[in-house]
C-alpha positions in Angstrom: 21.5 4.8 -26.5 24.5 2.9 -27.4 26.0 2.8 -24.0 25.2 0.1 -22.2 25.1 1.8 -18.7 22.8 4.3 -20.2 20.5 1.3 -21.4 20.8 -0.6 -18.3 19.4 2.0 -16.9 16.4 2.8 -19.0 15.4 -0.9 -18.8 15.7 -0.7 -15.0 13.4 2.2 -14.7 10.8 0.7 -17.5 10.7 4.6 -19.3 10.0 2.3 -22.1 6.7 1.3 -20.3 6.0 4.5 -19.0 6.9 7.5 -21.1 4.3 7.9 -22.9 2.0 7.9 -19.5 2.1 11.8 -19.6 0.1 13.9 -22.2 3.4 15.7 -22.7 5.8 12.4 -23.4 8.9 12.0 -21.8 8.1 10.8 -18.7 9.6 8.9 -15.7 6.8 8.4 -13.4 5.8 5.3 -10.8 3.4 5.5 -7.7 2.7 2.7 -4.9 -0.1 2.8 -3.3 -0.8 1.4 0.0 -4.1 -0.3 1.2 -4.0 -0.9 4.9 -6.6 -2.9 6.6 -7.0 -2.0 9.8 -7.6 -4.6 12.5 -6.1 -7.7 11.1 -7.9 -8.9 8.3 -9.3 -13.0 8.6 -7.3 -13.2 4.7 -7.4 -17.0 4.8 -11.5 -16.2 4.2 -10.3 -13.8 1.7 -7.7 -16.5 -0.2 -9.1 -19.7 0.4 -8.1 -23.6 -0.2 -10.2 -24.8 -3.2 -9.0 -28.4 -3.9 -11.1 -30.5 -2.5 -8.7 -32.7 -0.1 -7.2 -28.9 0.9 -10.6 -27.7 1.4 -11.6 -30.1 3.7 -8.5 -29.6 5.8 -9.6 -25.9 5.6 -13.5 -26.5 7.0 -12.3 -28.6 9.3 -10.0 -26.3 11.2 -12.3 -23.5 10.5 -15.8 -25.3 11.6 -18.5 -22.2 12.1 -15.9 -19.4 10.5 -15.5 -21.8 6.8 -17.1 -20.7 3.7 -18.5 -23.3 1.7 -16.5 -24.6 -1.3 -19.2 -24.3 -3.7 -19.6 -20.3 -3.1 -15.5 -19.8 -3.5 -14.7 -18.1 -6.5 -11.4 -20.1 -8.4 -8.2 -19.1 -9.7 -5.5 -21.1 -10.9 -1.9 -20.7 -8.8 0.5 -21.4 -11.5 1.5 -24.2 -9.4 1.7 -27.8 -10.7 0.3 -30.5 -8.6 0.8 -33.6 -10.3 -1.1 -33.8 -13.2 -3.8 -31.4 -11.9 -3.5 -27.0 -11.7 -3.7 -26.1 -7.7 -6.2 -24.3 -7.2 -6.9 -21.4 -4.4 -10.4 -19.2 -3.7 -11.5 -16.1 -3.5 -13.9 -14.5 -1.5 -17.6 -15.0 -3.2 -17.8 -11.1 -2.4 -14.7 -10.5 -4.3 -15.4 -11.2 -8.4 -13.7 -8.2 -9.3 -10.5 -9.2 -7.7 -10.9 -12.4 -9.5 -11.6 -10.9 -12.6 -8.1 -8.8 -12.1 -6.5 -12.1 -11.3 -7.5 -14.0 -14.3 -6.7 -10.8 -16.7 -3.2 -11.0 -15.2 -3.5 -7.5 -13.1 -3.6 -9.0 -10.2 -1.9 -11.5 -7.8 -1.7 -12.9 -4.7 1.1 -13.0 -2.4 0.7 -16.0 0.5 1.4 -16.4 4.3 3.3 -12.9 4.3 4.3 -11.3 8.0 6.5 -9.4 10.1 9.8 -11.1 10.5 13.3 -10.5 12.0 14.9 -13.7 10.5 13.4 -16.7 8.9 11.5 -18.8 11.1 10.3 -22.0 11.9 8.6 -24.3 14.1 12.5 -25.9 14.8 13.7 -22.4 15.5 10.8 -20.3 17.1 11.7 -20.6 20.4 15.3 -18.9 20.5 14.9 -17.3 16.7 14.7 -13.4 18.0 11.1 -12.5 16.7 9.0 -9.4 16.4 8.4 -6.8 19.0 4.8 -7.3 20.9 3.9 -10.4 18.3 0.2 -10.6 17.7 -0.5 -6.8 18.7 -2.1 -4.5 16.7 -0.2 -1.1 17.5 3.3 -3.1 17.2 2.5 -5.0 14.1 1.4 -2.1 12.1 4.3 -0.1 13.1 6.3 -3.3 12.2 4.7 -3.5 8.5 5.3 0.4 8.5 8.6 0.4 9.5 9.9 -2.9 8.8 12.0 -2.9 11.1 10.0 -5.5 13.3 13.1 -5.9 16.4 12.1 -2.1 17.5 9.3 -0.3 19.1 11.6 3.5 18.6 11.3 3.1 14.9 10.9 7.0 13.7 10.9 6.2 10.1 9.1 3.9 7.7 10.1 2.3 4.7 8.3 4.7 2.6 8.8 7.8 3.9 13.0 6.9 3.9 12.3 5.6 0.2 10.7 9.4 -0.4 14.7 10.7 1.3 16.5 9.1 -1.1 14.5 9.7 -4.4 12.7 12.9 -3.8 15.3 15.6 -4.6 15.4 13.9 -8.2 11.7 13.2 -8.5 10.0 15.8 -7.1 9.8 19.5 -8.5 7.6 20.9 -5.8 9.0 21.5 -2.6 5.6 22.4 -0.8 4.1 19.2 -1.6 5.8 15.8 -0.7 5.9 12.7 -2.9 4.5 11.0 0.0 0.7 11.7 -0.1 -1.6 10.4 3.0 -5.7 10.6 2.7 -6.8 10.7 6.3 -3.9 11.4 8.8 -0.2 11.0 9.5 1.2 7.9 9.5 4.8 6.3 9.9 5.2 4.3 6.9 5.7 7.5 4.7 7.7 9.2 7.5 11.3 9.9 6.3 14.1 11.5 7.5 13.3 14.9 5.8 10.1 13.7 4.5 6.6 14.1 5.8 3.6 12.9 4.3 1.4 15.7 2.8 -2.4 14.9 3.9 -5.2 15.4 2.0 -8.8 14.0 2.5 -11.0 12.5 0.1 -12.3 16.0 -0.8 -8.4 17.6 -1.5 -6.1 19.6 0.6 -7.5 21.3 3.8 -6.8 25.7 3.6 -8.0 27.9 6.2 -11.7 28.0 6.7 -13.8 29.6 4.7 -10.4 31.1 2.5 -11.7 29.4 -1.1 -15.3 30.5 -1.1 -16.4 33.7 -3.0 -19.5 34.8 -1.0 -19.3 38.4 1.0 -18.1 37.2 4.2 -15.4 34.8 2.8 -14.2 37.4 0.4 -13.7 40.0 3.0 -11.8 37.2 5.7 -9.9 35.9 2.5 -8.4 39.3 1.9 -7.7 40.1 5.6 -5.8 36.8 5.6 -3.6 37.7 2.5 -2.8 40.9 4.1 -1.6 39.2 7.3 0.0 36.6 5.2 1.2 38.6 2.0 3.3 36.6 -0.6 7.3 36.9 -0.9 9.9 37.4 1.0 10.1 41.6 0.7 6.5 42.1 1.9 7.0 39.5 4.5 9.6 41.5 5.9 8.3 44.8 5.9 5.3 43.4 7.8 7.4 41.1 10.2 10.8 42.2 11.4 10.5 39.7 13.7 11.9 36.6 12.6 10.0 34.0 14.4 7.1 35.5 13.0 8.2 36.3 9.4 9.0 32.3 9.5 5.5 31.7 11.1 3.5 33.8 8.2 5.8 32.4 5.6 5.0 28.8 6.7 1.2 29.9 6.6 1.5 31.4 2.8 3.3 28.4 2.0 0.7 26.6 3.2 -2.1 28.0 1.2 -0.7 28.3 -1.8 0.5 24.5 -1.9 -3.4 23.6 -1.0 -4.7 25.8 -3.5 -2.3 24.4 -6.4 -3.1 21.0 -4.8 -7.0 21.5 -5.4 -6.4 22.9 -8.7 -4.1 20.3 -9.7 -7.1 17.6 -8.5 -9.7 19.2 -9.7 -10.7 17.7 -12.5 -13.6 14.5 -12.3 -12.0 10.8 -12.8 -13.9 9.3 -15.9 -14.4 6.2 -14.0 -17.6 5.9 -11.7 -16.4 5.2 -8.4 -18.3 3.3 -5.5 -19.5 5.3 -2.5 -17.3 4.2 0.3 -14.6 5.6 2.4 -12.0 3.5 0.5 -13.0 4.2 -2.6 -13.7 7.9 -2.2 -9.7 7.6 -0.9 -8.8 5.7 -4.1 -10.7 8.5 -6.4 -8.4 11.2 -4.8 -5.7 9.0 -5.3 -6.4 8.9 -9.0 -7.1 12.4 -9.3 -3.8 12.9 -7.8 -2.6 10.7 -10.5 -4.1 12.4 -13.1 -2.6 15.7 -12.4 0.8 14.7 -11.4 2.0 16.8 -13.8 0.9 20.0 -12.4 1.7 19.5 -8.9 5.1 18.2 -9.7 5.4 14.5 -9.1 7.5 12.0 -10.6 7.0 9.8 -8.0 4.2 9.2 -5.7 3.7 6.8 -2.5 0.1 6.8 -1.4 -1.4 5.8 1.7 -5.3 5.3 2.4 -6.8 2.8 4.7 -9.6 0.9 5.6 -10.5 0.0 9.2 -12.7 -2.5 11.2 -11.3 -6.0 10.5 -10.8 -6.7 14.2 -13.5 -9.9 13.4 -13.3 -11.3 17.1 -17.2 -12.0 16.5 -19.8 -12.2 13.1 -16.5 -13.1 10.8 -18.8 -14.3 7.9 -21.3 -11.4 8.3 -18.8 -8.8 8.5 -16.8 -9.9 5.7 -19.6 -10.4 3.6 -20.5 -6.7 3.7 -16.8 -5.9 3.9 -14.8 -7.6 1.6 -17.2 -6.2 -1.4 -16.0 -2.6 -0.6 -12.4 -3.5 -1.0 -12.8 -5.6 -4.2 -15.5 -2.6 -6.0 -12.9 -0.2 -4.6 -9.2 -1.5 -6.2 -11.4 -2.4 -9.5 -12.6 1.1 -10.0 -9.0 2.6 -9.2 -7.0 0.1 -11.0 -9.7 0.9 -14.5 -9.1 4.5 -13.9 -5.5 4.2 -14.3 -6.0 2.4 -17.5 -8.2 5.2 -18.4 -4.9 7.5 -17.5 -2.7 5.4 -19.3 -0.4 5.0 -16.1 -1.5 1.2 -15.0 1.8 0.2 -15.9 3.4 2.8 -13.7 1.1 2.4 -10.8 1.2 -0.5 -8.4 -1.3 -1.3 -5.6 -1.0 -3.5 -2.5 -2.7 -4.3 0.4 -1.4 -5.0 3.9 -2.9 -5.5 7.4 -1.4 -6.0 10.9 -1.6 -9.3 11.0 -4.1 -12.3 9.9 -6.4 -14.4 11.8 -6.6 -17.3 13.8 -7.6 -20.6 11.7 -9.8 -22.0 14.7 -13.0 -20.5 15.8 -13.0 -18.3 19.4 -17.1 -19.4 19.0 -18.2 -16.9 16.2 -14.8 -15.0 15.2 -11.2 -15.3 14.9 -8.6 -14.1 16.9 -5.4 -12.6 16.6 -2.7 -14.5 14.6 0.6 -14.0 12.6 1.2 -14.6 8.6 -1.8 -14.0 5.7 -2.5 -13.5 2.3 -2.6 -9.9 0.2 -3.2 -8.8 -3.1 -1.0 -6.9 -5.2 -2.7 -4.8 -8.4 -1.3 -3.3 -11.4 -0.3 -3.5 -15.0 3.0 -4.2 -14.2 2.2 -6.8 -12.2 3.2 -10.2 -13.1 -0.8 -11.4 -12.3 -2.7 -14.6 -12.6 -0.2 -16.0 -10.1 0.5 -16.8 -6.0 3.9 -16.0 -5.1 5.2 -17.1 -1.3 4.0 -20.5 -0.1 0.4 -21.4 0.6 0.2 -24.1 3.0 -0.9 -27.4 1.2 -2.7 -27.8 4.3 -4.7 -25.5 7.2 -5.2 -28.7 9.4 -4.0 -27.6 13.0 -0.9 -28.5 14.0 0.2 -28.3 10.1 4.3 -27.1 10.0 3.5 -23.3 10.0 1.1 -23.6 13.1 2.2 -22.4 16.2 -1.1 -22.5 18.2 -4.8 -22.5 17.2 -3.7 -21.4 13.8 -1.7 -18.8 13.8 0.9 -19.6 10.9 4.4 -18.6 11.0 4.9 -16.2 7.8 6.5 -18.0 4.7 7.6 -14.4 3.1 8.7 -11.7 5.1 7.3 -8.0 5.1 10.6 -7.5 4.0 10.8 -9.8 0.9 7.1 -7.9 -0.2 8.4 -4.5 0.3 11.6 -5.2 -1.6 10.1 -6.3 -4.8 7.8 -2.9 -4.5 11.0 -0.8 -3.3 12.8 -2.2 -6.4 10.5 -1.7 -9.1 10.0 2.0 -7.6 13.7 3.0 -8.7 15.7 1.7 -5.2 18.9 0.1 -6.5 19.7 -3.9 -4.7 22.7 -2.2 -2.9 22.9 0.1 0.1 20.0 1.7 -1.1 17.8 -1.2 0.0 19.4 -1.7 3.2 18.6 2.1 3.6 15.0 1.4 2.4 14.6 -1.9 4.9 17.4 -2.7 7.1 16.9 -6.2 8.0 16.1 -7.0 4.4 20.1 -9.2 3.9 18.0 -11.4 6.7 16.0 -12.8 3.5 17.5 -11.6 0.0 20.9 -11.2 -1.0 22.8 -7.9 -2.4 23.4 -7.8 -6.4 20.3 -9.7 -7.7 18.6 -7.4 -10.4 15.0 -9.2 -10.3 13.1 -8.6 -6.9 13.0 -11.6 -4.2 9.0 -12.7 -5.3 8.7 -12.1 -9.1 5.6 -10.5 -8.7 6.7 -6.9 -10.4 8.6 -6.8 -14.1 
């Protein structure tokens, strides 16, 4: 400890927050976990102007779509105006993401969006900007990727995060750091790294392989005769070695979704909504919770949550939406303090895109830069970081038609502070990690471009 290199680098990776996370002591562990809303969430409903003068810039471009200031839930930005606090809103159907906010576990980071450089009004028309701007399919492969100038992208941020730290990080080669609920996806897609998927109920095995009544006991021991463990039975069975590969794969496969299950197995302590995202986030924190057995000393998560396309019923919708997304994050983020991992585990949301300001009659439309929360206990909370517009009036500096706001912070700026406080050094590693990211934040700098992360 009395090297200074050495204690750099403890600081750097917070052990001193997070050994102690483990039953056993002595642990290095961090996870992200990504929230994706799918569709392009309206998030200027979901952070909302709350001083009165902003407010009224805010209903006016907003007419039929506005919420009414006296429903808004308040939180202070941490930004002096004068001699008053600014304040912003959230959702009336979000008091649990307030709560979060005021304990300090939460905060919100403003006008965020795909970008290749920074852009302005000035500069729009010749700046080079992303691929297929306002399209779904591009701009989630663009927050995936980050790597906005390409539609060949193979790789995402994540999953080349997962190349460079897993050999050091992860002891179980059957089961990869990178842990999707629902399907493939390309933001955990390395080099050498594939997500492993799960659903909300654990691993997938073979049909019928796990139960014990007659039928599945007799097809469960036909299958471990086809697909008999190591190497020497393998090859007495198969001397072919396409197929000895083929059966291998299979037994590999089993036996990581059996230690998976096992590993998960175990109830969170927390009661947990019944929704699709939160019955994601409860695997996610059993996943958490047995770490340890599977092997993990890092984790990227990715669940998702779709239908925020709003082009109609934007107030309806959200008003039954927005309540599974706040119930959701508060149930997971309590069951990591129940772990003792929320200072280890970091949530955020993203979306393709956010919404048009002005109305299309009864919905929004598709637009450019919005707000997301980031939750966790080492989260620098109770704060906005990135620039919310003093004013939502049309034709405001940001505005480049009908309310579509150019993005203040870049995807890139918001995944480097995450990448950062995961373990990726501010060299080559982060150009590795996000390759456009010396666009926006400069090599060297040992705090992350926001703030938002110790």
């Amino acid at each position: 400890m009395s090297s200074t290199a050495i204690l750099s680098q403890l600081l750097n990776l917070q052990l001193t927050q997070c050994a102690v996370a483990d039953s056993g002591g002595g642990e290095d562990y961090k996870a992200l976990v990504c929230v994706f809303l799918l569709g392009g969430i309206d998030s200027f409903n979901m952070v909302t102007p709350h001083v009165q003068e902003e407010y009224d810039a805010y209903a006016g471009v907003r007419t039929n779509l506005s919420l009414t200031r006296e429903e808004i839930l308040p939180i202070n930005t941490d930004i002096s105006d004068g001699d008053n606090s600014r304040t912003l809103g959230i959702h009336p159907g979000m008091p649990e993401i307030q709560s979060l906010y005021n304990a300090g576990n939460a905060a919100v980071v403003a006008n965020v969006g795909s970008l290749v450089f920074p852009t302005t009004k000035a500069n729009y028309g010749t700046i080079k900007l992303p691929l297929g701007l306002f399209s779904h399919s591009d701009l989630i492969q663009h927050w995936q990727t980050s790597v906005p100038q390409s539609r060949s992208q193979v790789t995402g941020w994540g999953g080349r995060m997962a190349d460079l730290l897993s050999s050091t990080t992860n002891g179980n080669p059957n089961i990869s750091m990178n842990l999707a609920l629902g399907s493939l996806n390309i933001f955990q897609t390395g080099s050498d790294i594939v997500p492993y998927v799960v659903n909300s109920s654990g691993a997938t095995t073979l049909s019928g392989y796990g139960s014990n009544n007659v039928q599945d006991r007799i097809y469960r021991k036909f299958t471990d005769n086809l697909y008999p463990t190591g190497d020497s039975e393998l090859g007495q069975m198969y001397r072919d070695l396409l197929q000895r590969t083929l059966a291998k794969t299979k037994r590999v496969s089993i036996e990581a979704a059996q230690s998976f299950n096992d590993a998960t197995s175990a109830e969170p302590t927390t009661a947990f909504p019944d929704s699709s995202l939160a019955n994601q986030l409860k695997m996610v924190a059993k996943a958490i919770a047995g770490r340890s057995t599977i092997g993990h000393g890092r984790q990227i998560f990715f669940v998702s949550a779709g239908g925020w396309d709003h082009h109609d019923e934007v107030l309806d919708k959200q008003a039954g939406m927005l309540p599974m997304v706040s119930q959701a994050l508060s149930a997971f983020y309590q069951e990591t303090e129940t772990l003792g991992v929320a200072d280890c585990v970091t949530t955020f949301t993203a979306s393709d895109f956010a919404r048009t300001l002005s109305t299309n009659g009864n919905g929004s439309d598709h637009a450019w830069g919005g707000n997301h929360f980031v939750i966790g206990g080492g989260v620098n909370g109770g704060k906005v970081y990135g620039d919310y517009p003093e004013s939502l009036a049309l034709n405001n500096d940001q505005d480049v038609g009908r309310g579509r706001l150019i993005p203040t912070t870049s995807v890139d700026e918001y995944n480097a502070e995450l990448a950062m406080w995961f373990g990726i050094q501010n060299d080559s590693m982060l150009t590795d990690v996000l390759p456009n990211i010396r666009n926006f934040y400069a090599s060297g700098g040992a705090t992350g471009p926001l703030g938002f992360l110790t």
